[in-house]
LODORO-345949 format. One record per residue (C-alpha): residue number from 1; z, x, y. Coordinates in nm, 2 decimals, m for minus. Layout:
! LODORO-345949
   num       c3       c1       c2
   NUM        Z        X        Y
...
//
This chain:
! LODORO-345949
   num       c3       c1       c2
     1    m7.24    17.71    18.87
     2    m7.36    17.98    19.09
     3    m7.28    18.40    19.00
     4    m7.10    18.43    19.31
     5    m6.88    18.10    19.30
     6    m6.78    18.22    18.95
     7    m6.61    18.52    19.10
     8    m6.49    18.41    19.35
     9    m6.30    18.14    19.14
    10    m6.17    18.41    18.90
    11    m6.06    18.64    19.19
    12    m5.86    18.32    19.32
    13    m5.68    18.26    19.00
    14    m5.59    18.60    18.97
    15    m5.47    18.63    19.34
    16    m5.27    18.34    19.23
    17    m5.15    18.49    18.90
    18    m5.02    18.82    19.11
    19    m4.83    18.60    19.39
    20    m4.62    18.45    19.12
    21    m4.56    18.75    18.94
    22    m4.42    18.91    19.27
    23    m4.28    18.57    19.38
    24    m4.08    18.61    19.02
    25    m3.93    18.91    19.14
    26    m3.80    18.83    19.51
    27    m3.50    18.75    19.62
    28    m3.52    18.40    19.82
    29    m3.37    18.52    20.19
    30    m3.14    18.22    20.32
    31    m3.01    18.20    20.73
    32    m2.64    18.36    20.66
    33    m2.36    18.39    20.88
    34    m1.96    18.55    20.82
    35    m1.64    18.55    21.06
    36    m1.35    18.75    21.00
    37    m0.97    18.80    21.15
    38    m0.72    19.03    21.08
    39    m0.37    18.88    20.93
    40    m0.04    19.03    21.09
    41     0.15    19.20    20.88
    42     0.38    19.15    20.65
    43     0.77    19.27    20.66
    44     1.03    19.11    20.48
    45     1.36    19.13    20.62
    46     1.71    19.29    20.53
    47     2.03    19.15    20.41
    48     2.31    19.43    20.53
    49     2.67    19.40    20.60
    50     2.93    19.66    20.64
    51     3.29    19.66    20.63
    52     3.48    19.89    20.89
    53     3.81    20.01    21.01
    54     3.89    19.96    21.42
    55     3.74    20.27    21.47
    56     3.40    20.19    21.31
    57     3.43    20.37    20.98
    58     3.35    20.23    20.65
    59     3.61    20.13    20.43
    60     3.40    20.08    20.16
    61     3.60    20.22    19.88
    62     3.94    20.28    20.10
    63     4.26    20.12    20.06
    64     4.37    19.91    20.31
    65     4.75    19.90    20.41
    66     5.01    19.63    20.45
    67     5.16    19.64    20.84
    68     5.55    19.63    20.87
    69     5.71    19.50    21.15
    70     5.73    19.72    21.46
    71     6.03    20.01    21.43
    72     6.00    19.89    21.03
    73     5.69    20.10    20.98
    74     5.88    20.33    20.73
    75     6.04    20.08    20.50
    76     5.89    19.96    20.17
    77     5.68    19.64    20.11
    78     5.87    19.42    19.89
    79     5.78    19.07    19.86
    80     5.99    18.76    19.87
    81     5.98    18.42    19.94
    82     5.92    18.31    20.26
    83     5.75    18.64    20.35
    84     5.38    18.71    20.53
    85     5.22    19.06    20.53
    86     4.88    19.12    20.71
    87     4.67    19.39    20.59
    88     4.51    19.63    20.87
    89     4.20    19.45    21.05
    90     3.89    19.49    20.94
    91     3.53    19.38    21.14
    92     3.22    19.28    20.91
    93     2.95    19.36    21.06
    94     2.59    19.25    21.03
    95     2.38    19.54    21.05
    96     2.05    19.42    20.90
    97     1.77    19.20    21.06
    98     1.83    18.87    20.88
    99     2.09    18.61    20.99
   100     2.42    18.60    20.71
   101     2.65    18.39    20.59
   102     2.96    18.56    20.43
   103     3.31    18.50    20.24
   104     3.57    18.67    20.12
   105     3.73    18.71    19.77
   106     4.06    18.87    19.66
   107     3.96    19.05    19.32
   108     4.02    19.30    19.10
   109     4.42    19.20    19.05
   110     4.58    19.39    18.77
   111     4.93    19.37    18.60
   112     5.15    19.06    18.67
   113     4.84    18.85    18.76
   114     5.12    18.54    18.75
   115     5.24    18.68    19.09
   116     4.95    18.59    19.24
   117     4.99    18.21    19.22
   118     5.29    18.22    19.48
   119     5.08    18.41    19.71
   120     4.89    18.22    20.01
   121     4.57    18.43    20.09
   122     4.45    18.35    20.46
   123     4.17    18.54    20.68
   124     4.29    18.51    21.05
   125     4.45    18.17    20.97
   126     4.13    18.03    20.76
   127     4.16    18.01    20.37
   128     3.98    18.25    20.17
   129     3.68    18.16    20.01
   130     3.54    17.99    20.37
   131     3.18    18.04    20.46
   132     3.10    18.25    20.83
   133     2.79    18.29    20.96
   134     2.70    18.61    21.15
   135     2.40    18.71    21.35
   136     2.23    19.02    21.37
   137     2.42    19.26    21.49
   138     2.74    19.06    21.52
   139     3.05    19.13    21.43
   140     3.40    18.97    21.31
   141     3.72    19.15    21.37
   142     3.92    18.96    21.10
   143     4.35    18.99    20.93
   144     4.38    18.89    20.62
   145     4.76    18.78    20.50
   146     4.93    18.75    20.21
   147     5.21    18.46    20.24
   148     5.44    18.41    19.96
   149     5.55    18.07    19.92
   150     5.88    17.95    19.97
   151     5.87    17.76    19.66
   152     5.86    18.05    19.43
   153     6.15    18.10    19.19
   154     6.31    18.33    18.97
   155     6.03    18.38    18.72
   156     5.87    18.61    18.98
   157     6.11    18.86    19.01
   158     6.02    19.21    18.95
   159     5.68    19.13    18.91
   160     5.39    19.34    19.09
   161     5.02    19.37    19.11
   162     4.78    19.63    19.14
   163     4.43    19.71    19.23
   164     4.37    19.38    19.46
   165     3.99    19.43    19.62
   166     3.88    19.27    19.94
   167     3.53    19.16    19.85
   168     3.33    19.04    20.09
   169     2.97    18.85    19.95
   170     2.73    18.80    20.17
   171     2.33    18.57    20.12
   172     2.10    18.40    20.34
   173     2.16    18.19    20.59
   174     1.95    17.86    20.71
   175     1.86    18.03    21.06
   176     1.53    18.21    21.06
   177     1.22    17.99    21.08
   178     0.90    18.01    20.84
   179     0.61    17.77    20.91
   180     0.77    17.47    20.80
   181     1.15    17.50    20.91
   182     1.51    17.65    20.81
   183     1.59    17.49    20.55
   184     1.40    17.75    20.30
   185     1.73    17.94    20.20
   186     1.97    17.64    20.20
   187     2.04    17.69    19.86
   188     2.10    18.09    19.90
   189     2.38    18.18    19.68
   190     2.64    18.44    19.69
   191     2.66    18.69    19.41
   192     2.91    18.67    19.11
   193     3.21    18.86    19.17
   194     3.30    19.03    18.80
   195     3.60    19.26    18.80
   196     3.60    19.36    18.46
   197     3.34    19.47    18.19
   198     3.44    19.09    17.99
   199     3.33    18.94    18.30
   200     3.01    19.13    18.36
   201     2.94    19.00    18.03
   202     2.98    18.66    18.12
   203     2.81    18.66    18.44
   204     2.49    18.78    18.26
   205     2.55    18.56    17.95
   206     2.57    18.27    18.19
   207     2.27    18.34    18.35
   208     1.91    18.14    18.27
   209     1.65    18.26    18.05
   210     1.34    18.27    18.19
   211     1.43    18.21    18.52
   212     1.30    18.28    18.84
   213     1.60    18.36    19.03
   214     1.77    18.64    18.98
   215     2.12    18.61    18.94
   216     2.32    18.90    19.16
   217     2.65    19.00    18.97
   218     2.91    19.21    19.26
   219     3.09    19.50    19.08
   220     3.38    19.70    19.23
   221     3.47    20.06    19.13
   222     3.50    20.13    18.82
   223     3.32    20.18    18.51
   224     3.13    19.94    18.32
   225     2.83    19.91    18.05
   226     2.53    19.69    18.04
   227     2.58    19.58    17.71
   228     2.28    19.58    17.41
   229     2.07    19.30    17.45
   230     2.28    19.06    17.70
   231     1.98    19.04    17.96
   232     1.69    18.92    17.75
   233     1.41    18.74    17.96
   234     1.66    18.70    18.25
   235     1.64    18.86    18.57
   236     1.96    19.01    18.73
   237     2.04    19.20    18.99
   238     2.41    19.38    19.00
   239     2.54    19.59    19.32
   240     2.86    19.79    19.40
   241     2.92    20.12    19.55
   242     2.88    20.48    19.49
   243     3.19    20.47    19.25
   244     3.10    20.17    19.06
   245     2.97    20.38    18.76
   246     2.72    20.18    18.49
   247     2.63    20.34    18.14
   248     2.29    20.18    18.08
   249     2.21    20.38    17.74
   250     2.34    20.36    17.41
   251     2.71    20.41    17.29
   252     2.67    20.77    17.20
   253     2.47    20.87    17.53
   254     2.14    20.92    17.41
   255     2.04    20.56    17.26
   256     1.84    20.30    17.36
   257     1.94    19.99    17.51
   258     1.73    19.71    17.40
   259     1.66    19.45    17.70
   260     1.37    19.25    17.61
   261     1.20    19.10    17.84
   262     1.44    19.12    18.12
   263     1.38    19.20    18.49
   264     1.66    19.44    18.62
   265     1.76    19.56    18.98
   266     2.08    19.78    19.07
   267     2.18    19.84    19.40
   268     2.41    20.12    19.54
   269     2.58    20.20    19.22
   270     2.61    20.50    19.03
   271     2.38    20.47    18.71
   272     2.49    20.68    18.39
   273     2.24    20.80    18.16
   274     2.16    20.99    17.84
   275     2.41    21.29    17.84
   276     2.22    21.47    17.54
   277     1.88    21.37    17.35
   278     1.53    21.26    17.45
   279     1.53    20.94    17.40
   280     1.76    20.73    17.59
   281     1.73    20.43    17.84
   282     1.66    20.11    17.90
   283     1.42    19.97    17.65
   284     1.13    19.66    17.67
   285     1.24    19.53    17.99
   286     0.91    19.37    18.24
   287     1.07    19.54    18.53
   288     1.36    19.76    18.65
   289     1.41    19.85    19.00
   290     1.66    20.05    19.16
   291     1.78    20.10    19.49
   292     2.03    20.34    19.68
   293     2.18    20.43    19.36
   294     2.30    20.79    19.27
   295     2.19    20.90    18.86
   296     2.39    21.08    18.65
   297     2.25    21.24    18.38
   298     1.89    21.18    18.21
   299     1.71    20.83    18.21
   300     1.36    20.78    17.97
   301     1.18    20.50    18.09
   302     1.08    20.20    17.82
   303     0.87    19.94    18.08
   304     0.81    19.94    18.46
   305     1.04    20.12    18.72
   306     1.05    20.12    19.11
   307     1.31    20.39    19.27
   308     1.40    20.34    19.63
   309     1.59    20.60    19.81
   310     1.76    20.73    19.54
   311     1.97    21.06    19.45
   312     1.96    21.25    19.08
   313     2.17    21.50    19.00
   314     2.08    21.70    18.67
   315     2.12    22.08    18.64
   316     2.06    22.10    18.29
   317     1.77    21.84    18.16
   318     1.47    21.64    18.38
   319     1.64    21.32    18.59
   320     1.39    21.11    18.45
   321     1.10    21.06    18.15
   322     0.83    20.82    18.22
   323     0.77    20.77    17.84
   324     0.75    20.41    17.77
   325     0.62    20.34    18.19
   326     0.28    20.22    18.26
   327     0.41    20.22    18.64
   328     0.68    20.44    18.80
   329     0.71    20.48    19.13
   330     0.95    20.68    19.38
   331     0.98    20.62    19.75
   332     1.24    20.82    19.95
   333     1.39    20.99    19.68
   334     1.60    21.30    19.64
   335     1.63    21.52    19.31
   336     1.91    21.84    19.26
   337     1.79    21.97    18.97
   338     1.86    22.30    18.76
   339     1.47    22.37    18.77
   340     1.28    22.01    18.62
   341     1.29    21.69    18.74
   342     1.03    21.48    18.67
   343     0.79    21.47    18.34
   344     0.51    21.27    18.33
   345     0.50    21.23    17.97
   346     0.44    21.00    17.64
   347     0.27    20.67    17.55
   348     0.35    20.36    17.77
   349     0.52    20.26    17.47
   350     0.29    20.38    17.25
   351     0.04    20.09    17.29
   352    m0.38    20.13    17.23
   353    m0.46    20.26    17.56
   354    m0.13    20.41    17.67
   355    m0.16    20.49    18.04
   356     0.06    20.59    18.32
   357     0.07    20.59    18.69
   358     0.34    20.76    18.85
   359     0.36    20.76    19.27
   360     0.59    20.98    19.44
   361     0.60    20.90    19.83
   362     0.85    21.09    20.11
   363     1.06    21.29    19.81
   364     1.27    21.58    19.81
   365     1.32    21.81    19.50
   366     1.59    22.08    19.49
   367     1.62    22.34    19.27
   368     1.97    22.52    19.20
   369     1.83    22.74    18.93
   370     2.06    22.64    18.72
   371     1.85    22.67    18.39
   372     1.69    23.03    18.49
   373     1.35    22.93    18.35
   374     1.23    22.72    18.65
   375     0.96    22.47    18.60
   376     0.74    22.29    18.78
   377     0.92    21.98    18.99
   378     0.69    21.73    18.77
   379     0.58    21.86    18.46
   380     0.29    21.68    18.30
   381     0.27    21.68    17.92
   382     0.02    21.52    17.69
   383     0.08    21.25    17.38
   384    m0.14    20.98    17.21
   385    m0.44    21.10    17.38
   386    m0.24    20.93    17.70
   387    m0.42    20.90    18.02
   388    m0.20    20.95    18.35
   389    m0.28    20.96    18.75
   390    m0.03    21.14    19.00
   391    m0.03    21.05    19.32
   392     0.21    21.23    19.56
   393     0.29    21.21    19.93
   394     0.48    21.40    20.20
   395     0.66    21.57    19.87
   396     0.96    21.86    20.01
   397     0.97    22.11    19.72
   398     1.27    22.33    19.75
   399     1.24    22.60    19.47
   400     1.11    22.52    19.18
   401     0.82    22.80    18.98
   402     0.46    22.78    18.95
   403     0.36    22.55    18.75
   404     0.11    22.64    18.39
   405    m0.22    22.59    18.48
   406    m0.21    22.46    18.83
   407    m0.03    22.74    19.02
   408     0.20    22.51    19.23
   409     0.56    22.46    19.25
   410     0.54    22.07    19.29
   411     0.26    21.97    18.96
   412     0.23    22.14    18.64
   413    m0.06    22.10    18.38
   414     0.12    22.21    18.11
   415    m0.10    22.10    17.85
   416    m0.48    22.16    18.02
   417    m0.57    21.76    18.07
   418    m0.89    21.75    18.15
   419    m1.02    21.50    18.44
   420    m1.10    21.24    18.24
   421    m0.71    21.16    18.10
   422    m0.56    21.30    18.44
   423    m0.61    21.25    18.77
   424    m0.40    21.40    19.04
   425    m0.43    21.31    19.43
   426    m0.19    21.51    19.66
   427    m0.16    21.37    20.03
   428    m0.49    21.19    20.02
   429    m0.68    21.47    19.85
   430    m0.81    21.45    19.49
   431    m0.74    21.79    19.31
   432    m0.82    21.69    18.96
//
């Protein structure tokens, strides 16, 4: 073989050699193509009824009054057989954006509850206990009577009751459409009325473990207790007013209140917390949420917590402690405090890689200077080499002193994290 054909054969194989060296390192380019659309979003609706006088007023927590015969206005209310007093009117109103279905319940009867077997309850002529349904923004201007029956004898006598409640429960009804029909909330129930702290008890002792619906106890005013380890690995959800008071830490004020497990909502009541001590709450529980409740007292955190326009009142110790919470979060919010509200602080329950995230969107902290030596509104502290983020929004900061190491009256630093175990983002801005 020729010189030249020789090198031109090994210049070919090493031309070839180099082409599949590169070809080894190239990415293959295919024809590709993508669409996209945006998805509406999503809302979820709200369940709201009210319960007002003829003028529009709530009577949530009132007393209603029996009515006397015209001219008889003055005389007492004695009942005897034979007899029918209405209470005032009332009008239930529907004042959310989902339709309702509602019923009413006589409760909270102390003293001679035996006189309340001779008595017919009616609702403008219906029996108690009947379903309505209401739409949005409807109303019913209702009576409810009290008719004692003719049949009653001697062994009522002298009797009387107290502290009779107009309940009135109200859950979804089957009008609202989703993509396959009405029928989705068909089996919507209404919440458990319990009038004293043995029935609490039994509502939540009656309730499933492990199950996916969450079973909605009603209290009226009054005080009651969620009791030590009655709401393991069940979900409940219990409502009231402003004056339904609930202790939710241990029997001395400062313990914990072992919930294992359990997912936990409170609506509208007032909650009590830890009157002295570090270390009281609600302990092990997945999830706790709270909405439009008032908070008495100080609260440390043992497992997840969502607060939803709520109020704290504390002159003399922070509201809450975020201790044992990987994820706390405030929306709407409003703290009157002596001079502290809020410490991020401790060791999501003390686990490997504690860490916490606490969010605080469209709150209000108030100081009263009740303590003298003001702090920061949210004071963060340092423990088992924890790592935390902050993220605030639209925050109101009323009061309140510089805080160590950051020079502002809404975050303090107090113990000189560095960036890589904190990270705080105010309004949009990262400033550590």
């Amino acid at each position: 073989m020729k010189k030249n054909t020789k090198k031109s054969l090994l210049f070919s194989v090493l031309a070839l050699v180099l082409c599949c060296a590169m070809l080894l390192g190239t990415t293959f380019a295919w024809f590709t193509d993508s669409a996209s659309t945006k998805v509406n979003k999503i809302e979820a609706g709200t369940l709201n009824i009210q319960l007002l006088d003829a003028r529009g007023v709530s009577l949530e927590g009132q007393t209603l009054a029996w009515q006397k015969a015209a001219g008889h206005e003055s005389e007492a209310v004695l009942w005897e057989p034979g007899c029918t007093y209405k209470l005032q009117p009332i009008t239930i109103k529907n004042n959310g954006n989902l339709a309702l279905k509602y019923k009413i319940e006589i409760s909270g009867i102390d003293g001679d509850a035996k006189l309340n077997e001779a008595i017919e309850w009616t609702i403008s002529g219906d029996p108690i206990g009947d379903d309505h349904s209401l739409a949005v923004g409807a109303s019913d201007t209702l009576t409810i009577s009290g008719h004692m029956k003719e049949s009653a004898g001697n062994e009522y006598q002298g009797l009387s009751i107290d502290g009779v409640a107009i309940t009135v429960l109200a859950t979804q009804n089957t009008v609202e459409y989703d993509s396959n029909g009405n029928q989705y909330d068909a089996q919507a129930v209404y919440p458990v009325v319990a009038n004293t702290q043995a029935e609490l008890n039994d509502a939540i002792a009656s309730a499933q473990s492990g199950s996916n619906i969450s079973t909605k106890v009603a209290l009226p005013a009054g005080e009651f207790k969620l009791e030590n380890n009655t709401a393991n690995d069940k979900k409940i959800t219990i409502s009231g007013t402003k004056d339904t008071v609930v202790t939710v830490v241990g029997d001395t004020g400062n313990q914990l209140n072992y919930q294992n497990g359990a997912t936990l909502a409170f609506e509208g009541v007032t909650i009590k917390g830890q009157t002295t001590g570090d270390f009281g709450g609600i302990a092990h529980v997945e999830e706790t949420t709270f909405v439009n409740c008032t908070f008495e007292g100080k609260l440390t955190l043992y497992g997840d917590a969502t607060f939803i326009n709520c109020t704290f009142n504390n002159d003399s110790d922070y509201a809450i402690w975020t201790w044992g919470a990987r994820n706390a979060e405030f929306i709407g919010c409003t703290f009157n405090s002596g001079g502290k509200a809020l410490l991020l602080y401790g060791g999501a329950d003390s686990t490997d890689v504690p860490t916490t995230n606490l969010t605080v969107t469209n709150c209000i902290f108030k100081d009263n200077d009740t303590l003298g030596t003001d702090k920061a509104a949210i004071e963060i502290g340092n423990d088992y080499n924890a790592t935390y983020t902050l993220t605030v929004n639209n925050a109101t900061v009323n009061g309140f002193a510089n805080g160590k190491n950051t020079n502002s009256t809404l975050w303090a630093n107090k113990n000189s994290m560095d960036p890589e175990h904190l990270t705080v983002t105010i309004d949009g801005s990262k400033i550590q």
